[in-house]
N, C-alpha and C positions, 0 to 999 in steps of 0.2 A: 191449751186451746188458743189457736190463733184469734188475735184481736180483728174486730171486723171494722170495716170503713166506710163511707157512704161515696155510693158514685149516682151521681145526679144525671138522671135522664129524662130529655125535653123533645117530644113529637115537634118539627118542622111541618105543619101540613102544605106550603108552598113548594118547599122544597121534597117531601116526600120521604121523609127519613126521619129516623132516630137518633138522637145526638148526645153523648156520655162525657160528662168531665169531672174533675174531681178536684179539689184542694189537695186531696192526702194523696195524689199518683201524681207529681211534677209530669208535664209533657202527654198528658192525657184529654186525647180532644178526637173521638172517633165517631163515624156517623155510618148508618146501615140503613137497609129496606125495612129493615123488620127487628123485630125484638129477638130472634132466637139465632141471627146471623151476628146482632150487635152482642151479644153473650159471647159466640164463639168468638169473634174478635178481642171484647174484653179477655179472656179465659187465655189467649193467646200475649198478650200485650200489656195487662197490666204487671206480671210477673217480671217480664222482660223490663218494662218501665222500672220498676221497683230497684232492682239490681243496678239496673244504670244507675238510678242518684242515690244508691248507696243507704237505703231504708233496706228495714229488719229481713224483711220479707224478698225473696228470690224465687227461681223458675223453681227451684230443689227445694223449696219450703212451703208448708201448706199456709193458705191465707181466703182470708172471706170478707164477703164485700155485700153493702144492703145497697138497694136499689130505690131510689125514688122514684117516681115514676111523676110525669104534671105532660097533661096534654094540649 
């Protein structure tokens, strides 16, 4: 079973967006309209992140991620 990781997401209400960063995803700093576009983005990009700095986990390996949420 893949080990899961926390990605910390914080409501902008000035700027109007969702904001995601992580300690465990080096280079992970993404922001969206909404929560279900900030997913597809993560879903696309943390894999991709991951590979680049050479952590366990890749686009070709399954991985899971909890979400914090503070608005």
């Amino acid at each position: 079973m893949p080990q899961p990781f926390q990605i910390d997401v914080n409501h902008d209400p000035e700027a109007e967006v969702w904001i995601a960063h992580s300690s465990k995803v080096p280079g992970l700093a993404i922001e969206a309209g909404d929560l279900v576009t900030l997913d597809d983005r993560l879903q696309q990009i943390v894999p991709e992140l991951l590979e680049a700095n050479g952590c366990a986990a890749g686009p070709q390996k399954r991985w899971t991620y909890v979400l914090r949420l503070s608005a």
